[in-house]
C-alpha positions in Angstrom: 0.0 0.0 0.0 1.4 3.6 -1.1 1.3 6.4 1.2 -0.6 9.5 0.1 1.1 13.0 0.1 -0.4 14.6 2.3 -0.7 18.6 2.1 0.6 21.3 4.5 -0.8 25.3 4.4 1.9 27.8 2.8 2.8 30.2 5.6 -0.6 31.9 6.9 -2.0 31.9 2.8 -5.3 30.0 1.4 -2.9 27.7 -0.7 -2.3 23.9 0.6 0.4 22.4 -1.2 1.6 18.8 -1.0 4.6 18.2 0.9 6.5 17.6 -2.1 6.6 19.6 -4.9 8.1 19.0 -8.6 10.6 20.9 -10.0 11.6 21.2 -14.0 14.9 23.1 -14.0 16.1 21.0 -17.1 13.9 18.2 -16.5 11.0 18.5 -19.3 13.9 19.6 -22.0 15.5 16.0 -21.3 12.7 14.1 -21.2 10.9 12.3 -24.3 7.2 14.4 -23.9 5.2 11.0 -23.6 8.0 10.0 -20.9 6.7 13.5 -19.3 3.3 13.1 -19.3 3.2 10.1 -18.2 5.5 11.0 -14.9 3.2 14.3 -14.3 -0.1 12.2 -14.3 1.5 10.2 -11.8 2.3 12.7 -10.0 -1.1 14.4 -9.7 -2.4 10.3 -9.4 -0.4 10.2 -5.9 -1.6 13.7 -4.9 1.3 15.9 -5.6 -0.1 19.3 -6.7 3.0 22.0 -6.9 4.6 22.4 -10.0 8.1 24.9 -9.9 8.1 26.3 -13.5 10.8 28.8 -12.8 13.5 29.1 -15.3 17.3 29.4 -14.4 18.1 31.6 -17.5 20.9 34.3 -18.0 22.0 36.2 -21.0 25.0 34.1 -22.8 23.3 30.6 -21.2 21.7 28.3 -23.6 17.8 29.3 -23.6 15.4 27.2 -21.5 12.3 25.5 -22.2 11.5 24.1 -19.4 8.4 26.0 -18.7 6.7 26.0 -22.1 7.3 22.3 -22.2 5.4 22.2 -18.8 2.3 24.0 -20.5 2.0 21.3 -22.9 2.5 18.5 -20.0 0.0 19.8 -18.2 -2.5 20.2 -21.1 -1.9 16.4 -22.1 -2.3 15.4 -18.4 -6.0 16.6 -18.6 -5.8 18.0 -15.1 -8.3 21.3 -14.3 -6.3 24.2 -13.1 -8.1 24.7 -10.1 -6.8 21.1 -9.2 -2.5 22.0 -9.1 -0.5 25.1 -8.3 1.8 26.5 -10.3 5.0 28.0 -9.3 7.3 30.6 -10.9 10.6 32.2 -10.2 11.5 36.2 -10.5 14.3 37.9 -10.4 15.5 41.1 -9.5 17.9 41.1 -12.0 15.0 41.6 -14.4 13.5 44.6 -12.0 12.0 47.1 -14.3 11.9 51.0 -12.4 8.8 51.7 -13.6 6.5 48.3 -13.2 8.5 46.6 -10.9 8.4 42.6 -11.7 5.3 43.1 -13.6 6.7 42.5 -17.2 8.7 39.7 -16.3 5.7 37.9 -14.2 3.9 38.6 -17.5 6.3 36.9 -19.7 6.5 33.8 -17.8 2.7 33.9 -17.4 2.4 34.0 -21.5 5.5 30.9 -21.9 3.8 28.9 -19.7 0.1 29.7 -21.0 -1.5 30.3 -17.9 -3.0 34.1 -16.3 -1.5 33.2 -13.2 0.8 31.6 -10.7 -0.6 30.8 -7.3 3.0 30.9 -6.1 6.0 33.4 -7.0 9.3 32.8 -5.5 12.0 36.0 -5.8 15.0 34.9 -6.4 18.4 35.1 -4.8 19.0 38.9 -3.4 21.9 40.3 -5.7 21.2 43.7 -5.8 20.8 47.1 -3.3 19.5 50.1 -6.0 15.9 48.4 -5.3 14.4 48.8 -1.7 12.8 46.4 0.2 9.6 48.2 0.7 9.7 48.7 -3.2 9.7 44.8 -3.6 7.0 44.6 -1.2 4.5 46.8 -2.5 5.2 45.5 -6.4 4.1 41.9 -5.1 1.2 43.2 -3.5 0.4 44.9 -6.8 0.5 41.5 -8.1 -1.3 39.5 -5.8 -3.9 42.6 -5.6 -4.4 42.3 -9.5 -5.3 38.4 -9.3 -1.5 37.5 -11.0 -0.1 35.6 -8.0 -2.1 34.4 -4.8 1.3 34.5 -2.8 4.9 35.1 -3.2 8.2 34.2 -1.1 12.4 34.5 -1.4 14.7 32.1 -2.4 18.0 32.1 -0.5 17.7 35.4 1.8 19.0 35.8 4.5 17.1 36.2 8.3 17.6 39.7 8.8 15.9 40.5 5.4 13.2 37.8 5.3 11.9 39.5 8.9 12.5 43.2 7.1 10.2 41.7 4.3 7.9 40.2 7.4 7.9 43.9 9.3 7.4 46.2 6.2 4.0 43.9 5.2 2.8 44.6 9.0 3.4 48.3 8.6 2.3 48.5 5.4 -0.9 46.4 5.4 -0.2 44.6 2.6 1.4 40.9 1.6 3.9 39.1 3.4 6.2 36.5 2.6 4.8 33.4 2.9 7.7 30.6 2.3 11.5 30.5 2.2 12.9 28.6 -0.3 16.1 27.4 1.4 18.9 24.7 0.6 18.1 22.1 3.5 19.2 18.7 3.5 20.9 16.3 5.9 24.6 18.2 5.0 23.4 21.4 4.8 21.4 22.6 7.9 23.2 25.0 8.8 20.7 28.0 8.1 17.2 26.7 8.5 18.0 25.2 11.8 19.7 28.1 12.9 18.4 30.4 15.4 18.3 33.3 13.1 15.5 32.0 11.0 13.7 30.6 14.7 11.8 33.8 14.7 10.1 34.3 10.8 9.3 30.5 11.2 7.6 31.6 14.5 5.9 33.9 12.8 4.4 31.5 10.6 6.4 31.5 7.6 7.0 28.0 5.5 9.7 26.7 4.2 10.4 25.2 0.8 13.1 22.8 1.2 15.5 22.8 -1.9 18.8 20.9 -3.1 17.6 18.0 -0.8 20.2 16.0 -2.5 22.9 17.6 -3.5 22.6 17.3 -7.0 22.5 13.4 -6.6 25.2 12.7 -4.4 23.0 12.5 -1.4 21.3 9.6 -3.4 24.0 7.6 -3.5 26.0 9.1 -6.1 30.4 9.8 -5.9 30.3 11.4 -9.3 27.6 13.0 -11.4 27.6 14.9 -14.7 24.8 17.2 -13.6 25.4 20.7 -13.0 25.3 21.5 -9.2 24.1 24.6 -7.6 26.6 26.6 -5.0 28.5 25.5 -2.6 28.7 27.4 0.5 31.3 27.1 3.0 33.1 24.8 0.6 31.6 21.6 1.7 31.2 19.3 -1.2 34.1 17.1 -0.8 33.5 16.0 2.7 29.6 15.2 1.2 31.6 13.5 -1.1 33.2 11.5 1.2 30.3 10.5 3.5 28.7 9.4 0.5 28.9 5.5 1.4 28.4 5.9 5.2 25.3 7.7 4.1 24.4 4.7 1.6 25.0 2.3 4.3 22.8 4.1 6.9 20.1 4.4 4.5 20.3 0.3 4.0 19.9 -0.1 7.9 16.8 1.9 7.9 15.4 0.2 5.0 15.4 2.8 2.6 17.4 4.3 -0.2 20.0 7.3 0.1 17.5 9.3 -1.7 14.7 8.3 0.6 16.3 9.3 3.4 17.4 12.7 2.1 14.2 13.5 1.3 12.5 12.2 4.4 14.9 14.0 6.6 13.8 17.4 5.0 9.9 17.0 5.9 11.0 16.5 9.7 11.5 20.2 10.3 8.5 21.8 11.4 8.3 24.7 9.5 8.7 22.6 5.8 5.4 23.1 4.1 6.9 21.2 1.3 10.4 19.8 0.0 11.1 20.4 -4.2 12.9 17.7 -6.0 13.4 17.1 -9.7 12.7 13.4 -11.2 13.2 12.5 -15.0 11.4 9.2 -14.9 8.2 7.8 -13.3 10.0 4.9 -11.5 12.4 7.8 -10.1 9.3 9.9 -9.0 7.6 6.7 -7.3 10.7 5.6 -5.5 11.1 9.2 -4.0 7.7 9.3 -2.9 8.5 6.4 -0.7 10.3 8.3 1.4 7.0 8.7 3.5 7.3 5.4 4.0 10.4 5.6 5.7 9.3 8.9 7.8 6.1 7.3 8.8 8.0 3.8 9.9 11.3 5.2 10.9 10.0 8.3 12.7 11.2 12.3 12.5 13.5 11.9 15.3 14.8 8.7 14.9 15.6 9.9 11.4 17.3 13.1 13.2 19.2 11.6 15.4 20.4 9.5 12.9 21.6 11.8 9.9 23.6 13.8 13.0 27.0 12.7 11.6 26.7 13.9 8.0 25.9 17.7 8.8 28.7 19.0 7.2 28.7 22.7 7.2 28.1 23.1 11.1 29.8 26.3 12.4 31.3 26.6 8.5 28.5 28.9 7.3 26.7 31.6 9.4 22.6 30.8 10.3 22.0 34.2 9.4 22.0 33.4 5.3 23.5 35.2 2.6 
């Protein structure tokens, strides 16, 4: 018997998200479509409903398709829209002065054929010409004109998550409702840090993110993927714990990428963990890491990953 997905609120919002959410960066444009569609309807079959659309694009990078491939996914799935969220990513490198992230929101919106997202995630914070309170109020915009129906940050740090948190409370308007935040059994550094206690007090979500280390926390010593950043210069002692990890992951009955994914949904403030998967038999085995959480248990599970924290007291809690 499969476990369900079961769904978790986003911060204080109306949306309910399951607690695992699919991400395309690449995937779709690798994929055969039929492969796609196929993997998506399973999805949605086992009651996953987030879909992150957001394109990793820069100028002089190969162009992405990612998200117009998802538009066709979808259609071929045959699920209604009210029945799945959809997730996009802006960025403040494409800040316009006078409509804010209005013209970028709008061009995502018209690749991925849809009139809106029900989730916007601001990317990584690059830049200080735009103020705070000027990001602020052009998501409210946004969420005011039926665009978005919330909005979080990817990779902020504390201090300007809770400036987000206190301009929305003097402002009246939208808050930040999720951090997107690298989280995984070797990095921990920042979402279990006391800096980020308070906005998760507050009621603010978390979306956990490189769960596995661009597949070396699934068992892998090498990979040809491209792998995100790597603060505090931790990768080679991931690396190394590679098959003490595989073997602890045996003991408990699961599979490295089980466990890396069941350890992320045993923080209380993750509303939901995003992983990408390019075949259904990948998708199904990480699903059973509710299996493992469910028979294993969150603290057991803890305890258990303890050792392979790598970037204790190597990066600050406070964030980038």
């Amino acid at each position: 018997m499969t476990t369900p997905v079961p769904r978790r609120r986003i911060g204080r919002s109306e949306l309910e998200t399951s607690v695992f959410a699919l991400g395309s960066w690449h995937i779709y444009d690798r994929m055969h479509f039929e492969d796609a569609v196929a993997m998506v309807r399973t999805a949605v079959d086992r009651g996953v409903n987030l879909f992150d659309v957001g394109v990793y694009g820069a100028p002089g990078m190969p162009p992405a398709f990612t998200d117009v491939l998802f538009s066709a996914i979808i259609r071929a799935v045959g699920v209604p829209r009210d029945e799945y969220l959809l997730s996009e990513k802006l960025w403040l490198e494409g800040w316009d002065a006078d409509r804010g992230f209005r013209p970028q929101l709008e061009n995502a919106l018209f690749r991925v054929g849809d009139d809106h997202a029900d989730l916007v995630i601001l990317g990584d914070l690059r830049r200080d010409d735009v103020e705070l309170r000027d990001i602020a109020l052009s998501l409210d915009e946004l969420q005011r004109a039926g665009l978005i129906r919330a909005w979080g940050v990817n990779n902020w740090s504390a201090s300007n998550v809770q400036a987000l948190l206190d301009i929305a409370t003097a402002e009246g308007i939208a808050a930040p409702e999720i951090a997107q935040l690298k989280y995984s059994v070797s990095r921990r550094s920042i979402p279990d840090g006391e800096p980020f206690a308070r906005p998760w007090q507050q009621g603010l979500s978390m979306q956990a993110s490189d769960v596995m280390e661009g597949g070396y926390l699934a068992g892998k010593v090498a990979t040809d993927r491209e792998v995100g950043r790597d603060p505090g210069g931790i990768r080679q002692r991931i690396i190394d714990d590679v098959p003490a990890f595989v073997e602890l992951a045996d003991e408990l009955g699961g599979t490295p990428a089980q466990l890396a994914i069941a350890f992320t949904l045993t923080h209380p403030a993750t509303a939901t963990t995003l992983f990408g998967t390019s075949s259904t038999a990948q998708l199904e085995a990480n699903l059973g890491s509710l299996e493992l959480l469910d028979r294993v248990g969150a603290e057991t599970i803890r305890a258990r990953v303890e050792p392979f924290w790598a970037d204790r007291g190597l990066v600050d809690p406070e964030g980038p």
